[in-house]
C-alpha positions as CSV (number, residue, x, y, z in Angstrom):
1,X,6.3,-15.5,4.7
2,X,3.8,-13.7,2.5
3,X,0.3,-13.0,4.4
4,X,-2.4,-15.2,2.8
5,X,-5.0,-13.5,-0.1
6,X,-8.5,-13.3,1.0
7,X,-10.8,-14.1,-1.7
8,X,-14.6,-14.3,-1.6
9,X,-16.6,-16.5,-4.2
10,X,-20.5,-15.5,-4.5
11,X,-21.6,-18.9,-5.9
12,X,-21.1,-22.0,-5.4
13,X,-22.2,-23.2,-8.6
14,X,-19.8,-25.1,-11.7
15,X,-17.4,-21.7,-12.0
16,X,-17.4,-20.9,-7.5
17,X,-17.0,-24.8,-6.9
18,X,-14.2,-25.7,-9.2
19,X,-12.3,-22.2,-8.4
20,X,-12.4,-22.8,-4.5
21,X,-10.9,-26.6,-5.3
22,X,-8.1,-25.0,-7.8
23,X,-7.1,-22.3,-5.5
24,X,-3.7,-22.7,-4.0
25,X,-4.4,-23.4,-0.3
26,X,-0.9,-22.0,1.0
27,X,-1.3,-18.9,-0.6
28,X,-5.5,-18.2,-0.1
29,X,-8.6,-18.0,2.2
30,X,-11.5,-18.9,0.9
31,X,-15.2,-17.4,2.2
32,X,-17.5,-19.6,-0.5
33,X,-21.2,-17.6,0.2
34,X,-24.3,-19.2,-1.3
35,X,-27.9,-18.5,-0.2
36,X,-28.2,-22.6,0.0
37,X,-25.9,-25.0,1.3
38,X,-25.2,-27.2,-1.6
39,X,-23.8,-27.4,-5.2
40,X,-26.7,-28.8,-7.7
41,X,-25.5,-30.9,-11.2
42,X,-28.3,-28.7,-13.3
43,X,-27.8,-31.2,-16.5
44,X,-29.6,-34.0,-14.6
45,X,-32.4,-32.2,-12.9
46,X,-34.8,-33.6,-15.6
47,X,-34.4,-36.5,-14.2
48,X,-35.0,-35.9,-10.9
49,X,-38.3,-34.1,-12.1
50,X,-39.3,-37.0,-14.0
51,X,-38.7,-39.2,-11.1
52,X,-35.6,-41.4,-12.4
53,X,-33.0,-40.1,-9.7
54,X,-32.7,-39.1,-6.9
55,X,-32.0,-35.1,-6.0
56,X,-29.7,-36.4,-2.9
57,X,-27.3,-38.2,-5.7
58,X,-27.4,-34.9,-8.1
59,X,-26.8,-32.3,-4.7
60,X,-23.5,-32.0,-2.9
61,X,-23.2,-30.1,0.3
62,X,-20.6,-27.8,0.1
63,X,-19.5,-28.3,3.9
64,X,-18.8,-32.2,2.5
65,X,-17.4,-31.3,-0.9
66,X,-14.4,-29.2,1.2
67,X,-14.3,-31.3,4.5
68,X,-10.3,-31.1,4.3
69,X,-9.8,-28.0,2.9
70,X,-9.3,-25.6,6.3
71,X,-8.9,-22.6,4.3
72,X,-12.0,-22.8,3.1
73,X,-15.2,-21.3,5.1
74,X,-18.9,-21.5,4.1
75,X,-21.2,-19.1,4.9
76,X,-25.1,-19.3,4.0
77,X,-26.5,-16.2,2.9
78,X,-27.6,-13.6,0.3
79,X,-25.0,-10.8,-1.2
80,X,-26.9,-7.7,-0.9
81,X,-24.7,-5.0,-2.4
82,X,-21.3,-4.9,-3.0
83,X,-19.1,-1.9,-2.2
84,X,-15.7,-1.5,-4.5
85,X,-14.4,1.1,-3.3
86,X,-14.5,-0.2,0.1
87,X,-13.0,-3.8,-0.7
88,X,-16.5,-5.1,1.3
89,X,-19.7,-6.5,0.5
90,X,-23.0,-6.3,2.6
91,X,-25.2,-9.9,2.6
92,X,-28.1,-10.9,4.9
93,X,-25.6,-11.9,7.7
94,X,-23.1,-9.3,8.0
95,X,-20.2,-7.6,6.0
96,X,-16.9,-9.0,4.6
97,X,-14.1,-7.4,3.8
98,X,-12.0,-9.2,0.7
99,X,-8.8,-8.8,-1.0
100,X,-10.3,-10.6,-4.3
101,X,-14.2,-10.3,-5.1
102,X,-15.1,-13.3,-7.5
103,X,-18.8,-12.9,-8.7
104,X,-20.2,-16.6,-9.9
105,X,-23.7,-16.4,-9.1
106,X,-25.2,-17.4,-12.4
107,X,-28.7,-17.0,-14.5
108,X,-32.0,-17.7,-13.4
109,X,-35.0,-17.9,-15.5
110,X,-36.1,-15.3,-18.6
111,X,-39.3,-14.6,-18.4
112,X,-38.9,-12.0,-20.8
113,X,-41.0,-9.2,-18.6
114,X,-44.6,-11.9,-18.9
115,X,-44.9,-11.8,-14.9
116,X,-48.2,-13.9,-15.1
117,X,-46.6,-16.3,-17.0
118,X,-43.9,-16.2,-14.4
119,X,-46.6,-16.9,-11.4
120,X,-48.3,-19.4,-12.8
121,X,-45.5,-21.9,-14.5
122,X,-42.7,-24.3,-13.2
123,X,-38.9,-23.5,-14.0
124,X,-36.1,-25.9,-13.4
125,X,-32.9,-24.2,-12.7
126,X,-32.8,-26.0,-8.9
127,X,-33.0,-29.2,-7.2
128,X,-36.0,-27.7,-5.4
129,X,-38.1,-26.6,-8.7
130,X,-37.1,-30.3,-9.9
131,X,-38.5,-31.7,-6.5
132,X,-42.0,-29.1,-6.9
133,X,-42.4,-31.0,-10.7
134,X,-42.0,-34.1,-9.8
135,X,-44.6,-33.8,-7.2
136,X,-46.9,-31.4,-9.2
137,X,-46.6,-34.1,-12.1
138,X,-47.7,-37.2,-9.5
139,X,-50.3,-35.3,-7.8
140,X,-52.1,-34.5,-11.4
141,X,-52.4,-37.8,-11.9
142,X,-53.6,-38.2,-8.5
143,X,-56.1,-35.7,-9.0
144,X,-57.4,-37.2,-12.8
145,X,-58.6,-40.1,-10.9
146,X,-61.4,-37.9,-9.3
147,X,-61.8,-34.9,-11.2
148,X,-64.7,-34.3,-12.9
149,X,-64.9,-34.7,-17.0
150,X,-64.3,-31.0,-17.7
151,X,-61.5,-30.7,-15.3
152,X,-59.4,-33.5,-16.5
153,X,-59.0,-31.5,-20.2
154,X,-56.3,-29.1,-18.2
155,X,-55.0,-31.9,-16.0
156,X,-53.7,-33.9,-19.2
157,X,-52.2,-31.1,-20.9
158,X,-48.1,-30.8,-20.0
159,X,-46.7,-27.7,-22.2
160,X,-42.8,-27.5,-21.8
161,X,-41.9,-23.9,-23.4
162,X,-38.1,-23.3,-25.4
163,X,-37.0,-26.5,-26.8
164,X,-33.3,-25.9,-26.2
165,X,-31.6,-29.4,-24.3
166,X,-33.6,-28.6,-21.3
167,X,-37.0,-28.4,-23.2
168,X,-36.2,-31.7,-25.1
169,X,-34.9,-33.5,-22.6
170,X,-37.8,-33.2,-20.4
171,X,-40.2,-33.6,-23.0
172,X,-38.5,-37.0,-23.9
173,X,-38.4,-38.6,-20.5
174,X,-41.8,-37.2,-20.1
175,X,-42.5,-39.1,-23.1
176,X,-41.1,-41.9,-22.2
177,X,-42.6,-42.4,-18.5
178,X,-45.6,-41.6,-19.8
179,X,-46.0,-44.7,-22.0
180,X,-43.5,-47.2,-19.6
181,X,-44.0,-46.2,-16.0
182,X,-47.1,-44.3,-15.0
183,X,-49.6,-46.9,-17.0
184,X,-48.4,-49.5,-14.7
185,X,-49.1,-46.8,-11.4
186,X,-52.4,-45.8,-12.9
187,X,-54.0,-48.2,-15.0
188,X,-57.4,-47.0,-14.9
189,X,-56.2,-43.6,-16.7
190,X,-56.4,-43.3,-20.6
191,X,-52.5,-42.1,-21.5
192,X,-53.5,-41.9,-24.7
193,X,-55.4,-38.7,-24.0
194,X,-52.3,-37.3,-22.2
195,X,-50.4,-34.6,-24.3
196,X,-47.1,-33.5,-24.0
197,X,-46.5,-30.4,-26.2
198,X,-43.3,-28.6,-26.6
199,X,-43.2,-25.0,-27.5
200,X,-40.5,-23.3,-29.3
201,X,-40.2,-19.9,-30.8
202,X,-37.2,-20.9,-33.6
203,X,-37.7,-23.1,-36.4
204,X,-35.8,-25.4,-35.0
205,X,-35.7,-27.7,-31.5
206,X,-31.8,-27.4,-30.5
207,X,-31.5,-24.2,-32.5
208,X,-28.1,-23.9,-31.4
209,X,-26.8,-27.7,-32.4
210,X,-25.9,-29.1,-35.9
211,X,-28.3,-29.2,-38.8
212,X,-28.2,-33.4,-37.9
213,X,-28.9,-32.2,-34.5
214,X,-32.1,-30.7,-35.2
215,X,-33.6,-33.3,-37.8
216,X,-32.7,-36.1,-35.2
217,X,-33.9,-35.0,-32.1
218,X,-37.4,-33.6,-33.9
219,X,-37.8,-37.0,-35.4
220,X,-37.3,-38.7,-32.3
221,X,-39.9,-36.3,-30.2
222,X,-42.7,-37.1,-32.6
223,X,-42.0,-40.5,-32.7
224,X,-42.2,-40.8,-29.2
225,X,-45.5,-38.6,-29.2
226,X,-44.9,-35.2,-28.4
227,X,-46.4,-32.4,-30.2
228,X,-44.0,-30.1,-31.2
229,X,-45.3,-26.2,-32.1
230,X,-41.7,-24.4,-33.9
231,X,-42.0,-20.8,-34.9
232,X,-44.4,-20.3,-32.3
233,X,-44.5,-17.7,-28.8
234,X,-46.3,-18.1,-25.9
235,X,-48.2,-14.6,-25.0
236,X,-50.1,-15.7,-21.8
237,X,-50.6,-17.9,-19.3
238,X,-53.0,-17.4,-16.2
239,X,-53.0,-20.8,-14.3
240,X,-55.6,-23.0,-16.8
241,X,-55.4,-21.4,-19.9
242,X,-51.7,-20.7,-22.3
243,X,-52.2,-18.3,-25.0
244,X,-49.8,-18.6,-27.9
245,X,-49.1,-15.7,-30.8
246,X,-51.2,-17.4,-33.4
247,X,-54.6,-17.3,-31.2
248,X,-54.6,-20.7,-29.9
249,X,-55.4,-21.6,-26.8
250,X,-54.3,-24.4,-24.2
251,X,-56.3,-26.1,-21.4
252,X,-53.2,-27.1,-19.0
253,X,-52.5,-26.9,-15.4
254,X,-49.1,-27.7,-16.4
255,X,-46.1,-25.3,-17.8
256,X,-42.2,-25.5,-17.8
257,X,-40.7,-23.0,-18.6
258,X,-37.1,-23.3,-20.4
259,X,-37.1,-20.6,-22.9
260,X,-34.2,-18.3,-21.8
261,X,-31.8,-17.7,-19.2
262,X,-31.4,-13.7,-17.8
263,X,-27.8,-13.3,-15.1
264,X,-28.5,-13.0,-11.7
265,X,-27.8,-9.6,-10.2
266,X,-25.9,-7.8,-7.4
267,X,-26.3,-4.5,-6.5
268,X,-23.1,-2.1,-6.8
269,X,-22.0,-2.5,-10.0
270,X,-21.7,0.6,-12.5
271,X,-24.3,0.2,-15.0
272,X,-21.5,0.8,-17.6
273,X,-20.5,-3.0,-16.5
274,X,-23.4,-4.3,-17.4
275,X,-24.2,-5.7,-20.9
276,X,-26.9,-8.2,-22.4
277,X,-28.7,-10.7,-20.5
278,X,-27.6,-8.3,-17.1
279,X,-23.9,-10.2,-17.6
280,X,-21.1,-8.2,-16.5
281,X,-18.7,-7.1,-18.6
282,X,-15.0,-9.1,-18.0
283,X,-11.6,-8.8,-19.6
284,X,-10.2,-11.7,-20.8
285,X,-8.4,-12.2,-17.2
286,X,-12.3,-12.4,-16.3
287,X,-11.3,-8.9,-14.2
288,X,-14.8,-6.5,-13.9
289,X,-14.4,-3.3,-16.2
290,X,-13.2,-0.6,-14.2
291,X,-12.0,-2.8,-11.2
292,X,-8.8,-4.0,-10.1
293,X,-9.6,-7.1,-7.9
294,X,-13.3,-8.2,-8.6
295,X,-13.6,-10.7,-11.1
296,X,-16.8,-12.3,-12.9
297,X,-16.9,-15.9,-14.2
298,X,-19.3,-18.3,-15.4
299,X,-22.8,-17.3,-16.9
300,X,-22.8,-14.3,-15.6
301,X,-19.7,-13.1,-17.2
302,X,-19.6,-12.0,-20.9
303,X,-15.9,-11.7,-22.1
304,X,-16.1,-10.7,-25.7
305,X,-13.3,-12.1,-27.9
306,X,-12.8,-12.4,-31.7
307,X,-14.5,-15.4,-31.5
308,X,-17.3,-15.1,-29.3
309,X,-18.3,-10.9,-30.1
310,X,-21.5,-11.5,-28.1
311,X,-19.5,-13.1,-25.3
312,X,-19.1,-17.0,-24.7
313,X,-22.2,-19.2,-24.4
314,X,-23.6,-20.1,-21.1
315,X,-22.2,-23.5,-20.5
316,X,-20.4,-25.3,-17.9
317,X,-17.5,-26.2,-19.9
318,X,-17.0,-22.3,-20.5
319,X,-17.6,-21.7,-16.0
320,X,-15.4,-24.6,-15.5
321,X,-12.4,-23.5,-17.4
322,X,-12.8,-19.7,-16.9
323,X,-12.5,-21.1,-13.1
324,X,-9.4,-22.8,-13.8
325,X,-7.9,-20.0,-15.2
326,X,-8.6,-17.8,-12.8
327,X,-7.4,-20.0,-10.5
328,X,-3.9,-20.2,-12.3
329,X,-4.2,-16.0,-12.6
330,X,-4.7,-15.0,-9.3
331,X,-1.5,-17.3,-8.3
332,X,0.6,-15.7,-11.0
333,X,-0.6,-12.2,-9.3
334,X,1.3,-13.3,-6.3
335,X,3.9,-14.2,-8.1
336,X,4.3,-11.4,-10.0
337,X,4.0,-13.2,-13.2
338,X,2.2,-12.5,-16.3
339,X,-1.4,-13.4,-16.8
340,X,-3.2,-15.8,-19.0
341,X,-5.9,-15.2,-21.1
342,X,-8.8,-17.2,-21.3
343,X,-10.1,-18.3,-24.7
344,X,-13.6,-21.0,-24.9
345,X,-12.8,-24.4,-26.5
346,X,-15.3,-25.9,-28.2
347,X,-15.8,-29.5,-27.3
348,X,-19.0,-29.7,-28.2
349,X,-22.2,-30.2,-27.3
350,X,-25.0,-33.0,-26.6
351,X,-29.1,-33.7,-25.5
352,X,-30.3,-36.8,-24.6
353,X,-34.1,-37.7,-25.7
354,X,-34.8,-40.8,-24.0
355,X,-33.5,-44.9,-24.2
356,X,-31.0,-45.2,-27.2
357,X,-31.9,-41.4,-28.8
358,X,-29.5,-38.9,-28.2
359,X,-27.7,-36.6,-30.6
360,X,-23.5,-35.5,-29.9
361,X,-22.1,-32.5,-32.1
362,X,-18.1,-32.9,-31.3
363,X,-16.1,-30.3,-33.7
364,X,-14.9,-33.4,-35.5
365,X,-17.5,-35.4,-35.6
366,X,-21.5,-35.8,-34.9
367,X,-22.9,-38.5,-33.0
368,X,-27.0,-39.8,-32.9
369,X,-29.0,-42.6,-31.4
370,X,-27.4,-45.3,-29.5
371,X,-23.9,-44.3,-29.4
372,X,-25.1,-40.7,-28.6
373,X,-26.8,-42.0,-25.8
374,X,-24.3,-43.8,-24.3
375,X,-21.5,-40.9,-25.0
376,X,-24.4,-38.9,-23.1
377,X,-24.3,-41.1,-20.2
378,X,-20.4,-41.7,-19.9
379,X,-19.8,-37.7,-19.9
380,X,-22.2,-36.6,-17.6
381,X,-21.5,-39.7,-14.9
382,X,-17.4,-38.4,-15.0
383,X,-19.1,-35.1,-14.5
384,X,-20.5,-36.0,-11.0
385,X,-18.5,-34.8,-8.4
386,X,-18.0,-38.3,-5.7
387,X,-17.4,-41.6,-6.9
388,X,-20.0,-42.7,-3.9
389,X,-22.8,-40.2,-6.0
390,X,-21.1,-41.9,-9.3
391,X,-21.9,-45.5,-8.6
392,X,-25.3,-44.6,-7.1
393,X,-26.6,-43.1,-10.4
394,X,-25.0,-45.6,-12.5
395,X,-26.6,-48.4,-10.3
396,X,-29.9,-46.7,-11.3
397,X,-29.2,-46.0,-14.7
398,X,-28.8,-49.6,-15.2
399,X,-31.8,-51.1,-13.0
400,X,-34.5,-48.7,-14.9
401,X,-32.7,-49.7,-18.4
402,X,-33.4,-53.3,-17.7
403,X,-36.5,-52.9,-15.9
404,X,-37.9,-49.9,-17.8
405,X,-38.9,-48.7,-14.2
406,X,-38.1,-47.0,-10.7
407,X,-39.5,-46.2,-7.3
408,X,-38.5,-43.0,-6.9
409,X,-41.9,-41.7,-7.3
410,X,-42.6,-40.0,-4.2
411,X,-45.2,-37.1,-3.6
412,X,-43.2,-34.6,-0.7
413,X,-45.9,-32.1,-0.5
414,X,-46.5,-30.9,3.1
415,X,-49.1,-31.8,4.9
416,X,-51.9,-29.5,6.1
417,X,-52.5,-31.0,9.0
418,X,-49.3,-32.1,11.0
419,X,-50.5,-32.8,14.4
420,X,-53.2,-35.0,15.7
421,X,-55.6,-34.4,18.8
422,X,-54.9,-37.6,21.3
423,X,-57.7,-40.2,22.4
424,X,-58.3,-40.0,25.9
């Protein structure tokens, strides 16, 4: 009987998740290491900072996820280094040995080198910077109520910077909560004085979406209100006051940023495997260039075909399937068959805007408005991991579309004071 392979997975995130499930149990152990201890759905974290779901039904703990799966071990911590000569890697716990190294640890946010723009502004690439908007967003509101007249200037500013489908989406269901939810909460506040302004340095929102694409989802954004500035950069930001390119200035409290991605990055590597965007460089086997068992996949991986010279877009259909395939390859390596190459297929892609506006590019065909929306919806529900987590958002879905409304809207900030002397 043929010793089992060990194979580590650093990430735990659409490409780590779906490779541990698709690994052959009988012929693999798995070590899955994250530094938290739960897979996040990042398409629907708008809508846990806009206060429409909750992060529990969007967050899967990965010691539930692969209950009955005994090959499979967790382990929470950071990967400080990794050694490829040695077949080891060093994290904040310990050192582990491997026989296969797959790197899947992702992007985090581009800040493009502005570090006081990075200080001072949200970013939403976790279920925890949703959680921090949605209570930085209630709390304002909160404060407007008692602020003095020059303070409430800043207070009702919200700039959302890069108007990709993170940028628009949150700018829509801003939009939309703004004139259907947080009247009724606050109806001593003037919304008409609250601005929503979106931020984008293309000409275009959803630069990288169909020509239809872009015309719909503009026309829906001013419709609903929000002030869109195209063809312009943000070049500072200090807390109260954003500075964009062509001298103007903003009074806000309030940035998101969601203007660019940059890969996370592990120590170890030759810098000759690093390319754009701190990706690593992959064959088309996803295999590291130089190594012989440590693979990339996911964002973090660029694999430059004919197709995609610049690598493939940073996507979670591309992480998915790279996964998959990887999966299949490391199989045939114990099998002593030839390996597959991976190749993107483009299915398409899709942003939502708010009720009944959405826009859906499939190669043969482009979707907008109603039908979009509810394409929108069905994909991204089949794209939740638990039928239990399925029906839950569904359920919601349904009660705010009939009653234009939830409850979710819950400040979790922590208390200063946490204990209380005692009467005696």
């Amino acid at each position: 009987m043929i010793a089992k392979q060990k194979i580590i997975i650093v990430g735990g995130g659409f490409a780590g998740i779906k490779l541990a499930m698709k690994l052959d149990k009988k012929l693999f152990d798995v070590l899955l290491i994250d530094k938290i201890n739960h897979h996040q759905f990042q398409p629907l974290f708008y809508q846990v900072a806009t206060s429409q779901i909750e992060p529990a039904n969007i967050s899967f703990p990965f010691r539930y996820v692969f209950r009955k799966r005994s090959n499979i071990l967790i382990r929470l911590a950071e990967v400080t280094r990794v050694h490829p000569d040695q077949n080891k890697i060093s994290t904040t716990i310990g050192v582990f040995e491997y026989d296969f190294l797959v790197i899947a640890i992702g992007c985090k946010t581009n800040f493009f080198g502005k570090t006081k723009i990075c200080e001072h502004s949200f970013t939403l690439k976790t279920t925890y910077d949703a959680i921090k908007i949605r209570n930085h967003i209630l709390q304002t509101f909160e404060n407007i109520i008692s602020a003095k007249e020059y303070e409430k200037e800043a207070l009702r500013n919200l700039v959302i910077v890069g108007a990709g489908p993170t940028g628009v989406e949150l700018a829509g269901a801003f939009a939309e909560i703004k004139k259907n939810i947080l009247p009724k909460d606050y109806p001593r506040i003037d919304f008409k004085k609250f601005k929503i302004t979106l931020v984008e340095g293309a000409k275009n929102t959803l630069n990288n979406m169909s020509h239809n694409a872009r015309l719909a989802s503009r026309k829906y954004l001013e419709n609903m209100g929000v002030q869109l500035l195209t063809e312009t950069f943000v070049t500072d930001y200090d807390g109260h006051t954003l500075t964009l390119n062509n001298g103007k200035q903003i009074k806000t409290k309030t940035v998101i940023w969601a203007a660019g991605v940059t890969a996370n990055q592990i120590d170890g590597f030759p810098s000759n495997c690093i390319t754009n965007g701190n990706r690593i460089l992959v064959d088309r086997q996803n295999k590291v260039a130089g190594s012989d068992n440590i693979y990339a996949i996911g964002d973090i991986a660029s694999m430059k075909t004919n197709k995609y010279s610049q690598g493939h877009p940073q996507v979670a259909n591309v992480a998915i399937n790279q996964a998959k395939c990887l999966a299949r390859n490391l199989k045939r390596i114990i099998d002593g068959k030839p390996l597959l190459e991976y190749e993107y297929k483009d299915f398409g892609s899709m942003a939502t805007i708010g009720r009944h506006k959405a826009v859906v590019d499939f190669p043969f065909i482009q979707f907008r408005g109603y039908i979009a929306w509810i394409i929108w919806m069905f994909l991204h529900l089949m794209l939740i991991l638990s039928v239990r987590n399925k029906l839950i958002i569904f359920i919601n879905w349904t009660w705010v579309y009939f009653t234009k409304d939830s409850s979710l809207r819950l400040i979790l900030n922590q208390s200063n004071e946490n204990c209380f002397s005692e009467e005696k």
